[in-house]
C-alpha positions as CSV (number, residue, x, y, z in Angstrom):
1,X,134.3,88.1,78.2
2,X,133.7,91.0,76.0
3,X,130.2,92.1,74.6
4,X,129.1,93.3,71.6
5,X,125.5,94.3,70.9
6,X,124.4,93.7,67.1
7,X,121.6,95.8,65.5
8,X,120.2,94.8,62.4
9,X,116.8,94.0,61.6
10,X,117.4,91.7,58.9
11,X,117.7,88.1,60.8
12,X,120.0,86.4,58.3
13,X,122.6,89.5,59.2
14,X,121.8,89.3,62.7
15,X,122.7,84.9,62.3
16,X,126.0,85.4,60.3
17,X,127.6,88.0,62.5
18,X,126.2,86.7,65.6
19,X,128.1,83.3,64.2
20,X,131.5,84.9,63.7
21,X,131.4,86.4,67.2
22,X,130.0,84.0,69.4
23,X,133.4,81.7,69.9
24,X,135.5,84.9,71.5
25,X,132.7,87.4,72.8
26,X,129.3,87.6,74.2
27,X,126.5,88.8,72.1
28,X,123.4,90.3,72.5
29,X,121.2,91.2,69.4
30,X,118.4,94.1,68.7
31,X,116.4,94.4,65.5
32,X,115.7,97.9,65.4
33,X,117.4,101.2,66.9
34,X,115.0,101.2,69.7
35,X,115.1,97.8,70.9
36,X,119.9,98.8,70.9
37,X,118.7,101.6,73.1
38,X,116.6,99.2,75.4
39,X,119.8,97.0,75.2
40,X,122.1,99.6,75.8
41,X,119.8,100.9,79.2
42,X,120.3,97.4,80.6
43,X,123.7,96.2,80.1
44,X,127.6,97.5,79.3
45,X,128.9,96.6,75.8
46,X,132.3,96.9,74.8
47,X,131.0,97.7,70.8
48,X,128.2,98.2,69.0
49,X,128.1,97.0,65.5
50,X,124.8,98.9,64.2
51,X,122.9,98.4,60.9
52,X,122.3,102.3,59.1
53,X,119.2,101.2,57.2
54,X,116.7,100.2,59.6
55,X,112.6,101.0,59.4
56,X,111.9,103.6,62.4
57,X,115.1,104.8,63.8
58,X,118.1,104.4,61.2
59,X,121.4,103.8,62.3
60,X,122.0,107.3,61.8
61,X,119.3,108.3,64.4
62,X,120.4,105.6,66.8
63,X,124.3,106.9,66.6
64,X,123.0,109.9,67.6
65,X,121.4,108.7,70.5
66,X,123.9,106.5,71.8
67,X,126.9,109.6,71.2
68,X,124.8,112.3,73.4
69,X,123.6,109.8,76.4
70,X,126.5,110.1,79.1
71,X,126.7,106.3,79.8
72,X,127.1,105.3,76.0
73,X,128.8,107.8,74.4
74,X,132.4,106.9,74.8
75,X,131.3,102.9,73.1
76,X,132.6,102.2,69.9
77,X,130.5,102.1,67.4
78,X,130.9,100.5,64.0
79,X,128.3,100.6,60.8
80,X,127.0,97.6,59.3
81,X,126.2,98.8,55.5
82,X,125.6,97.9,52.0
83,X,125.5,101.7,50.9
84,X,129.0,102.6,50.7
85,X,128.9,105.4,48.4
86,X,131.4,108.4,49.4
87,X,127.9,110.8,51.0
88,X,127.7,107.8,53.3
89,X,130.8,106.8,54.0
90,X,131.5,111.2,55.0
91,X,128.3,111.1,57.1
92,X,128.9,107.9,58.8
93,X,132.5,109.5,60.0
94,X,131.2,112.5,60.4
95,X,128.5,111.5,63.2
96,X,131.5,110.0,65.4
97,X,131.5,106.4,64.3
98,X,134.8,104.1,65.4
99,X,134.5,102.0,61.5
100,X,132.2,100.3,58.8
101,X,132.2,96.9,57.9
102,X,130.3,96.7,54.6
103,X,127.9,94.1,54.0
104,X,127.8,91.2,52.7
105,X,130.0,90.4,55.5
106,X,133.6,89.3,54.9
107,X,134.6,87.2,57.8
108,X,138.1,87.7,57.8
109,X,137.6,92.0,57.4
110,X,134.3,91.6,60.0
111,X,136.2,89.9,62.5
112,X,139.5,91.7,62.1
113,X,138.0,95.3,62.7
114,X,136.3,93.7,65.8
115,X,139.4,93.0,67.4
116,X,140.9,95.8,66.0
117,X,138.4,97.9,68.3
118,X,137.9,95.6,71.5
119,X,140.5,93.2,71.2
């Protein structure tokens, strides 16, 4: 079965996407950018669907991490966001993200650019 780690540190985000995964792929969920990187340094994912407003380190900040670290860098990444104003929609592609699913979540768009990425 596939994984997919999901970073968000609101809980109710973390519930609803966890929900709409959990039939077809394993999950595994983080709160914050470090606790993705702790995830990350002790299991493979297949995808990484990662919050860009976090306290601490932002999405943006994480991405970074995860795109220079040789065992990660070649995961697909997609942004979980609200904010989807053009700056952040040019950053967020700029930085080497695979998509963004904007929030609130639409299951039908959520899971189809999941599968779209990992099948």
């Amino acid at each position: 079965m596939k994984s997919v780690l999901v970073v968000d540190d609101n809980q109710i985000n973390i519930m609803i996407a966890s929900h709409m995964l959990e039939s077809a792929y394993e999950v595994t969920t983080a709160t914050s950018g470090e606790a993705a990187l702790e995830a990350l340094a002790q299991k493979h994912f297949n995808l990484v669907l990662l919050d860009v407003l976090m306290p601490g380190m932002d999405g943006f900040e994480t991405l970074e991490k995860i795109k220079t670290h040789d065992d990660w860098k070649d995961i697909p990444v997609i942004f979980l966001t609200a904010d989807v104003e053009d700056d952040t929609v040019e950053r967020a592609q700029q930085s080497g993200i695979t998509d963004i699913i904007e929030k609130p979540f639409k299951k039908d768009i959520f899971l189809a650019k999941v599968k779209e990425v990992i099948g």
